[in-house]
N, C-alpha and C positions, 0 to 999 in steps of 0.2 A: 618523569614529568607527565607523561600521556595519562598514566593510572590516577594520579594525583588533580589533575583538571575538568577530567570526565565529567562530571557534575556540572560545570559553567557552562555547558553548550546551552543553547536556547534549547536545542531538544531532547526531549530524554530518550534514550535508546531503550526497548522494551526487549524485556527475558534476554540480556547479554550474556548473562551465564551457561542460558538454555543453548545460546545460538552457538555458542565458543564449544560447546560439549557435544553438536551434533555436527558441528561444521570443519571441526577438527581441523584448523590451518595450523600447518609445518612449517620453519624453514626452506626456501626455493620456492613453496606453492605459488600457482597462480592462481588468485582469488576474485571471482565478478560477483560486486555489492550491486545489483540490478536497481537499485533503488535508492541513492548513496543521502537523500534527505539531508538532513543535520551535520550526517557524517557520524552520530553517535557509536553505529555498530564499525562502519571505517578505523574507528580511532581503538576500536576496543581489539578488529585483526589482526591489523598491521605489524605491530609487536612478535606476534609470533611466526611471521613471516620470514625476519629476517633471522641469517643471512639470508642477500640469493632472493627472496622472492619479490611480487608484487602485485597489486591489485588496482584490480580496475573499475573504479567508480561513476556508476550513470544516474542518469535523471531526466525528467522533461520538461525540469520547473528551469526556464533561462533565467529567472530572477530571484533565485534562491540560490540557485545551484555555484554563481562565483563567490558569494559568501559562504559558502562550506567547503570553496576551494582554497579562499585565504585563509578560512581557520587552520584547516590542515595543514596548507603549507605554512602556516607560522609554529607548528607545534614540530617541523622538520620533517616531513614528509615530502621529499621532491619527488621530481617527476621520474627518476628510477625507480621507485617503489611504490608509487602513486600514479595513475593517470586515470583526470578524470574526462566526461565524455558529457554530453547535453545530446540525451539521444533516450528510446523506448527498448525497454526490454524486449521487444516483442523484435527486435532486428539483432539481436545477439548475436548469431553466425557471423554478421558483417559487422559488428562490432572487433568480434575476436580477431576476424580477416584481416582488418586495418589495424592491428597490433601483431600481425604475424602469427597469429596463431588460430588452430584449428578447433580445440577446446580445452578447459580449465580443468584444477583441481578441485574445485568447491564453486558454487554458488549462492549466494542470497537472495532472498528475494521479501521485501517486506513491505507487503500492499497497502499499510498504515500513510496516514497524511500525517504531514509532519506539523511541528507543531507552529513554525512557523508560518504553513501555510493555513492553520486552522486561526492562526490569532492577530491575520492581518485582514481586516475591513473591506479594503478595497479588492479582495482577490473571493470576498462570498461563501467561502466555508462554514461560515459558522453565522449564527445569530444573535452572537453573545453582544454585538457592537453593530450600527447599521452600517450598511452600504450596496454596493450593486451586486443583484445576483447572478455573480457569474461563474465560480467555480471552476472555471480550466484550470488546469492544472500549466500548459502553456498559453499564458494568457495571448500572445502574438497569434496564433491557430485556432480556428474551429468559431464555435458561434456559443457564446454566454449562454448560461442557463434561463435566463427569464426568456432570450429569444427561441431556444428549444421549445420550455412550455408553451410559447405562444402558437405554436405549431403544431399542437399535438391534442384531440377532440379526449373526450369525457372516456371513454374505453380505453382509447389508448392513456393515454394517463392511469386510469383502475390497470390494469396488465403493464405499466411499468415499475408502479408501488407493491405490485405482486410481484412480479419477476425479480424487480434489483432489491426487495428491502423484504420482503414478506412480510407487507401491510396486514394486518388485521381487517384494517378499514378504509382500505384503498378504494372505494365506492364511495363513500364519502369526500373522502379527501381528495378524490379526483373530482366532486362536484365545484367542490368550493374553491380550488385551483382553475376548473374553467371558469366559475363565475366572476371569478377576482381577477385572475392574470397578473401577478405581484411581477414586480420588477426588482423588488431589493430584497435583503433579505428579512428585514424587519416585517416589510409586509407580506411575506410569506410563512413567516412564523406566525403573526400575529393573526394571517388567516386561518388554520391551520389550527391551531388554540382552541382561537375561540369559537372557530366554527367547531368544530368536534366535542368540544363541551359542551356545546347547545344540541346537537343534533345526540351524543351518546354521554348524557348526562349521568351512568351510570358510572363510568368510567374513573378512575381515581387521577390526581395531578400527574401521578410520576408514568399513569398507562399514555395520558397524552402527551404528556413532553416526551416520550417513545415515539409516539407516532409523528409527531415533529421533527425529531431525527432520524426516524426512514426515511420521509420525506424528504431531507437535505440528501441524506446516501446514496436515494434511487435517482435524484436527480445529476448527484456526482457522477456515477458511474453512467449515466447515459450522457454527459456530456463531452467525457472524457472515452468513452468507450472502453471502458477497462476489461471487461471481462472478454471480448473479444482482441483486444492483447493478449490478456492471461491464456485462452484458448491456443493462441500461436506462441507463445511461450513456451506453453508444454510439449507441444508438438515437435519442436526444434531442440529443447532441452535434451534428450538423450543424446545425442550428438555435439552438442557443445558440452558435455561432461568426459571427461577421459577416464578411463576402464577405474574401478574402483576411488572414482571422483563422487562428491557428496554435494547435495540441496538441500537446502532448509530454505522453508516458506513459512513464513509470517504472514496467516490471515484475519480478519476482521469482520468479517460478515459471514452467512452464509453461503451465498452464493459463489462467493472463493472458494472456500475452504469443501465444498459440494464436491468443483470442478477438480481441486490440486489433490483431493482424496480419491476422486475416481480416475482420474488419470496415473497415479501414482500407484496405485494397486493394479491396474490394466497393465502397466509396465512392468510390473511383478509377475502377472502372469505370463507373459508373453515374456519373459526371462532378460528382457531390460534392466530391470533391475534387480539385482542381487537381496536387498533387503530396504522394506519402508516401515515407517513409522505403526507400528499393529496401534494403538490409539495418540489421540490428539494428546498434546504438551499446554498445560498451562499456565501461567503465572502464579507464585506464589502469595500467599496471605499476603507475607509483608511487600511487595510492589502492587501488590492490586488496590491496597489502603489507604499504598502514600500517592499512588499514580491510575487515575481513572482510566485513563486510555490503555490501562493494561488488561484491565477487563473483559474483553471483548478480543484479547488476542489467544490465537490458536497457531502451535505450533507444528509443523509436520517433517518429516525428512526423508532423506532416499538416498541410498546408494545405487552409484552406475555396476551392473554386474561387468567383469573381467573379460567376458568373449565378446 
């Protein structure tokens, strides 16, 4: 039944196949989905889990997060072999703590938004539909995006769309965001457009509608502060893995996939880990066709070495 449903989640799980091959869960493993989303890739381990094992599913979305806890548990995954948590990877240690334990068999880790959070208006992910630009990822926490940008002068905005997005034209696009101060997402997009076609008319449709989604990314990722999670993530991650325990990272930009590749190889040297991914994993022809968000994903892995 689980093999057979996979398809009707709202989200689609990206490179399952890749994930199941580098994450190798057993029978008994203890398995943490750092990012349990959808629950797509949850629904695709668990299976190989049992007998004897179980995995422990987190998030930071509280309003996502109990509708991927009822899916699961209506497909029969109780809480023996499922628990899930409303909590950041970036506290993993004390995650495991409050399950008794000191570290896992395997991890994931898949820095992708999900789809429900890309395709619901009121939460500012996307531009496809209007509404407020906010972007948290916990909407209860922190301060919306349109209130961040209202806070942040022409420089800083240019070295945020460099840093989190690798604007091209982050000078630009940092004018026209201080001059406008968009509140929703429509009129952040629509700033953003049309100012950039006016001012680098050379530019083709699909270069700006690029720069329009750095745009939305660099704003993400400073709302939510991800990459400084990801930062304490890895730093914690040797140790929440047990001796010949395995990670797999699912990133999306570059600036992940920068961090989780130099961190991952630094571990290699310093004999942390046994063996990582020598290049990036990525999605094949046919998912990258049928599913655009596959595009943009990069795969990576690492074994814990044994001493």
């Amino acid at each position: 039944m689980v093999e057979s449903t996979l398809d009707v989640d709202p989200h689609r799980p990206i490179m399952v196949a890749e994930v199941l091959e580098h994450l190798r869960p057993q029978p008994g493993d203890v398995v943490v989905d750092c990012t349990i989303g959808g629950g797509g890739h949850t629904r695709a381990v668990l299976p190989h889990l049992q007998p004897g094992g179980k995995l422990i599913g987190l998030d930071v979305d509280p309003v996502e997060l109990p509708r991927t806890a009822e899916r699961l548990r209506a497909y029969g995954f109780g809480p023996d072999t499922l628990a899930i948590e409303c909590a950041n990877f970036r506290d993993l240690p004390a995650v495991l703590a409050r399950h008794g334990l000191r570290d896992a068999d395997a991890v994931l880790v898949d820095l992708g938004v999900s789809s429900m959070q890309h395709d619901t208006p009121s939460r500012g992910f996307s531009y496809k539909h209007p509404g407020p630009l906010d972007l948290r990822m916990d909407p209860t926490a922190g301060v919306p995006g349109w209130e961040r940008l209202a806070g942040l002068d022409r420089r800083a905005l240019a070295d945020l769309l460099t840093a989190h997005a690798d604007e091209p034209h982050a000078e630009v696009v940092a004018e026209l965001i201080e001059t406008g101060r968009p509140r929703t997402t429509h009129a952040l997009e629509r700033m953003v457009r049309l100012g950039l076609t006016q001012a680098r008319p050379e530019l083709s449709k699909g270069e700006v509608k690029m720069s329009v989604r750095r745009t939305f990314q660099a704003l993400r990722i400073l709302v939510n502060d991800e990459l400084a999670a990801l930062d304490a993530l890895l730093q914690v991650l040797p140790s929440c893995l047990r001796p010949g325990g395995r990670v797999v990272f699912l990133t999306f930009h570059s600036g992940e996939d920068r961090r989780v590749k130099k961190a991952l190889r630094a571990g290699l040297r310093a004999g942390v880990y046994a063996a990582v991914a020598e290049r990036v994993i990525r999605s094949g022809k046919a998912e990258t066709f049928s599913n655009r968000r596959a595009a943009s994903a990069k795969l990576r892995w690492a074994v814990r070495a044994m001493g």
